[in-house]
Phi, psi and omega in degrees: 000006186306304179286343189272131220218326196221144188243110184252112173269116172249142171245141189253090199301134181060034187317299209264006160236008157225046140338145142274102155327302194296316190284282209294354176278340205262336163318325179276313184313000203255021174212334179238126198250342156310099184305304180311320183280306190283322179270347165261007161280290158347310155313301195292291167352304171284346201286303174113152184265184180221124195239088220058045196055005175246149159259128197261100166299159167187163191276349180231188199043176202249144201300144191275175192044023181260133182309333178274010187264324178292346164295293165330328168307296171302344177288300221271006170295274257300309189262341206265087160304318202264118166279331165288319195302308182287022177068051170214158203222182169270145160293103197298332188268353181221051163219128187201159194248130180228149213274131194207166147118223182273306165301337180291348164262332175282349143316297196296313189291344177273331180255028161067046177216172243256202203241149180281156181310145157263165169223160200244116185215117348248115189056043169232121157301096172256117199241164176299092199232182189240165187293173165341299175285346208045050148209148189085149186276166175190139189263130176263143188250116202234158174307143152283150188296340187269325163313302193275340179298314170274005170272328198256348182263339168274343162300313206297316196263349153314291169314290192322319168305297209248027173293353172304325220265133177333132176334302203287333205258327188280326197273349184275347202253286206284329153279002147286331167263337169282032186243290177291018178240343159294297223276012170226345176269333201269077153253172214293313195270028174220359173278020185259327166322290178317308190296346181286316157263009157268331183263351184264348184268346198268357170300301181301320175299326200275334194277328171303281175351302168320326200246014186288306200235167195262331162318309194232139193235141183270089186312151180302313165315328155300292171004288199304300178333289202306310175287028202234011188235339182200333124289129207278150189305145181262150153244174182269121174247033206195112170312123177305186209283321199276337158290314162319319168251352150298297184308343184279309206238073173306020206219000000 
């Protein structure tokens, strides 16, 4: 981020309900020519969502929740430079250019405003921060707030779903989704975040527990055993940034 002096956040209003069918089948033919491939894309497009027991169709967009859509999504970015020729415009409140990079606090400070803005990409916050020793810039990255929001209240209601199911299958199924969720969050400057959202799902986790029975109530001091057995404690699993560009650029 050493050369980079400025930042363009762009929003695509309404991206994934104004897909163009017709532009994105004819985007995949320019790489796959398998007639079998081409008709069952063609299918998912068309398949349509169920909404009150009725299914609702439409000539655009990509299906939502469906596995093909976020390729598909990608595809039809990949070509569509001109937003209009292709039905797709900027969102005016959430597109914006910000002032970023090595020079951006010290530039702002000279003209008297406040420390640069952040932006958030992709579920990371990034901001204008200093190395390790504290000189020289480096940019830090913390989880966005809108990531944990919506990572800890669906594990919650997950445990509730399987609050029936045996100790050992609930702590083995949260230790399989927090490994995956340290293996894109636990990098160095968020890792204090991540650990935060370990102890808030084993919160969550004691209070499901809690409620299988009205008889035997579970202490926390169990508690504790338990999760200290099965989600595992986060690390840092990812190389700071300047490591990370050594390995790139050894000279």
């Amino acid at each position: 981020m050493g050369c980079v002096n400025h930042v363009f956040e762009a929003d695509i209003r309404g991206y994934f309900n104004h897909v163009c069918h017709s532009w994105v089948q004819r985007m995949v033919r320019e790489r796959i020519a398998d007639q079998v491939i081409l008709s069952l894309i063609g299918k998912w497009l068309k398949a349509g969502a169920m909404k009150d027991g009725v299914v609702l169709r439409s000539e655009e967009g990509t299906p939502q929740g469906g596995p093909i859509s976020c390729i598909l999504a990608n595809i039809y970015l990949h070509f569509s430079l001109d937003l209009a020729k292709f039905a797709l415009s900027l969102h005016p409140e959430k597109t914006r250019l910000i002032e970023f990079g090595r020079f951006a606090a010290e530039r702002r400070a000279v003209r008297g405003e406040r420390k640069p803005k952040t932006f958030d990409f992709p579920s990371f916050t990034h901001i204008c921060g200093k190395k390790r020793n504290g000189w020289g810039f480096s940019t830090q990255a913390q989880e966005s707030a809108q990531a944990t929001l919506e990572f800890c209240p669906r594990i919650g209601e997950e445990l509730d779903e399987r609050r029936h199911e045996p100790v050992n299958v609930q702590g083995r199924r949260l230790q399989s989704v927090l490994r995956g969720y340290y293996a894109y969050f636990a990098v160095p400057q968020n890792i204090a975040a991540v650990r935060n959202v370990r102890h808030h799902i084993k919160i969550r986790w004691y209070l499901s527990l809690g409620r299988r029975s009205q008889r035997t109530r579970l202490s926390w001091r169990r508690m504790n055993v338990v999760a200290a057995k099965y989600p595992p404690m986060p690390t840092v699993l990812h190389p700071w940034p300047e490591q990370r560009f050594l390995v790139k650029h050894p000279r």
